[in-house]
N, C-alpha and C positions, 0 to 999 in steps of 0.2 A: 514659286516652286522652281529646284533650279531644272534647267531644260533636259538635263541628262537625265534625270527622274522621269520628267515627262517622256522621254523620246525610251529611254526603258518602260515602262507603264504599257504603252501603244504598241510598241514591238512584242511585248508580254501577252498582254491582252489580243492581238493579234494569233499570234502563235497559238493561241491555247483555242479559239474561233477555229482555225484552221485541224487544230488533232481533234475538236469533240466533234466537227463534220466528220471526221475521216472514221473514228469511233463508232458515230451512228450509222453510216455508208457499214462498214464492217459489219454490225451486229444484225441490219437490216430492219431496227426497232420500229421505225417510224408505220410501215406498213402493219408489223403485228398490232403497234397501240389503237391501228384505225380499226380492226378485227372487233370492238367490243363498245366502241365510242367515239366521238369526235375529239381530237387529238389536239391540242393547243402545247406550243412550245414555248415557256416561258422564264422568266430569272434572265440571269446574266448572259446565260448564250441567244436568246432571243434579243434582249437591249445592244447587245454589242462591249457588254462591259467586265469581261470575264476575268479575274485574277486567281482562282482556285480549281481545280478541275470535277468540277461538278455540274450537269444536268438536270434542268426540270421540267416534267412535262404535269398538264394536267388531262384525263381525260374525260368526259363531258358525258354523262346521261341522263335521261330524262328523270328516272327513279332508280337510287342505289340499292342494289336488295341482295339475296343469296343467289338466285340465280346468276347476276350479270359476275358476281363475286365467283362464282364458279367459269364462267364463259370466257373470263378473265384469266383466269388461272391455267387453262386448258390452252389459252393463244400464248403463252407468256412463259410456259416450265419450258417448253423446249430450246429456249435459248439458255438454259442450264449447262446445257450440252457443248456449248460453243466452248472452241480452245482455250481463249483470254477471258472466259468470266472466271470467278473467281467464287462469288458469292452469288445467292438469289435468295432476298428475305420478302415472303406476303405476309402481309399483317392486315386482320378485317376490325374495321375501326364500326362495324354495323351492328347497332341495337344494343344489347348489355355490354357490347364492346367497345363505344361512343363513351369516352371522357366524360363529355357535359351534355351528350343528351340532345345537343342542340341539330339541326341539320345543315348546319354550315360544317360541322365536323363529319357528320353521317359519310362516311365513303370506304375504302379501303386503299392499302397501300404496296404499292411493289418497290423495293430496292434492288438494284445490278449495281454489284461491283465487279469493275473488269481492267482487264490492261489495252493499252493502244499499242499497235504494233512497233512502236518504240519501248515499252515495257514499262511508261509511267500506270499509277496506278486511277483510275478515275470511278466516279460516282454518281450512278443515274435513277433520281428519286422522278416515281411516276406515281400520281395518286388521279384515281378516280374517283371521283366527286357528282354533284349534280348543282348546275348552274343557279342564280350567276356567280362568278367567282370574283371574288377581288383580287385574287393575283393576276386575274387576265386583264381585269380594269385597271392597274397598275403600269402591268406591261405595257397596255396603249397606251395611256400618258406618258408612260417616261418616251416613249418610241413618237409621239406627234413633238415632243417638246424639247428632245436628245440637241444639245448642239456640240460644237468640239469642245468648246469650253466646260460644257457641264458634263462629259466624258472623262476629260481630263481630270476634272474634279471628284468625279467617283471613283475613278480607278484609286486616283491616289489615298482616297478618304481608305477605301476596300482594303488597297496594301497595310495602310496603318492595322488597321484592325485585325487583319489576319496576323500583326506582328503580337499583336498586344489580346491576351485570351480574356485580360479582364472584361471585354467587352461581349466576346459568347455567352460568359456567366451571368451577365449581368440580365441576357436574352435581347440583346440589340440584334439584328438582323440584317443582313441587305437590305431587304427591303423597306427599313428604317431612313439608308444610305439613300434611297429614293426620293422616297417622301422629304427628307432635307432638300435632298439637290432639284426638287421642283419648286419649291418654295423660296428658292435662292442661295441656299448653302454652299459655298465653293469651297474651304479649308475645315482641315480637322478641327481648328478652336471652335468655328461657327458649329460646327457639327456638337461640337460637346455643349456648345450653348442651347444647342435647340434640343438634345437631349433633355436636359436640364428641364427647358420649358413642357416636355412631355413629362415631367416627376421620374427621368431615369436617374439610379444614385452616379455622382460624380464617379470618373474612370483615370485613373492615374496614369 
């Protein structure tokens, strides 16, 4: 890769680390999220590898139900009110509302969309759940096993992808982008190869 990509990627991904602090300092989320759960920070802004302006959080209880769905809601409309939100979507994924039924899906979800006092526009998906999660089990692997080479290698794999949407449709994911780059994956080719080996269809 040539270095100017790399040395943009880093100062990219750096910058965007630096306004989705400055975001969450502004909105003061991190304390409301603890109001109703235990709060795990995860995705790209917790790895370090951030190329889109989006946050993920998950938050942690023991039984998902209408109660804590409500107790949630009640910590969480008030920042409706802040100047730079823009948006605030709850959606309850609980009981006839659960997809498949399963209780890996059982939880509910809050979306903020807001602006950073720059005026970019950013996006902070927070879903409450009930443990264990694999996105937190994720997170700690990629964060014990992170080196700069495998940093390097995701940022750039991430840029590609965000260029190219065949890859959204296809339901590839960051967290796809992971699971390669522990396994060894450091370029796009490798990446589209170990696609392949999961049965994703070819991406042009």
């Amino acid at each position: 890769m040539m270095p100017e990509l790399v040395a943009d990627d880093l100062r990219h991904g750096a910058e965007l680390q630096r306004e989705a602090n400055l975001v969450l300092n502004d909105l003061q989320l991190v304390p409301i999220l603890q109001r109703w759960g235990e709060r795990h920070l995860i995705g790209s802004l917790a790895m370090g590898v951030m190329v889109i302006r989006d946050i993920d959080f998950n938050v942690l209880v023991p039984h998902v139900d209408a109660e804590i769905f409500h107790t949630a809601y009640l910590a969480i409309a008030p920042i409706a009110g802040h100047p730079r939100v823009f948006r605030l979507r709850y959606v309850s994924q609980l009981g006839p509302f659960n997809p498949d039924g399963s209780r890996v899906e059982e939880g509910f979800y809050c979306g903020i969309h807001c602006r950073a006092e720059t005026g970019e526009p950013w996006k902070i998906d927070v879903w409450t759940l009930q443990p264990p999660r694999p996105e937190i089990a994720l997170r700690d692997e990629v964060q014990r096993g992170l080196t700069p080479e495998m940093r390097v290698a995701i940022l750039a794999i991430k840029r590609e992808m965000k260029s190219n949407l065949q890859f959204e449709a296809a339901g590839i994911r960051s967290r796809h982008v992971y699971q390669a780059a522990l396994s060894g994956v450091r370029t796009m080719e490798q990446f589209q190869r170990w696609l392949a080996e999961q049965d994703f269809r070819p991406i042009h």
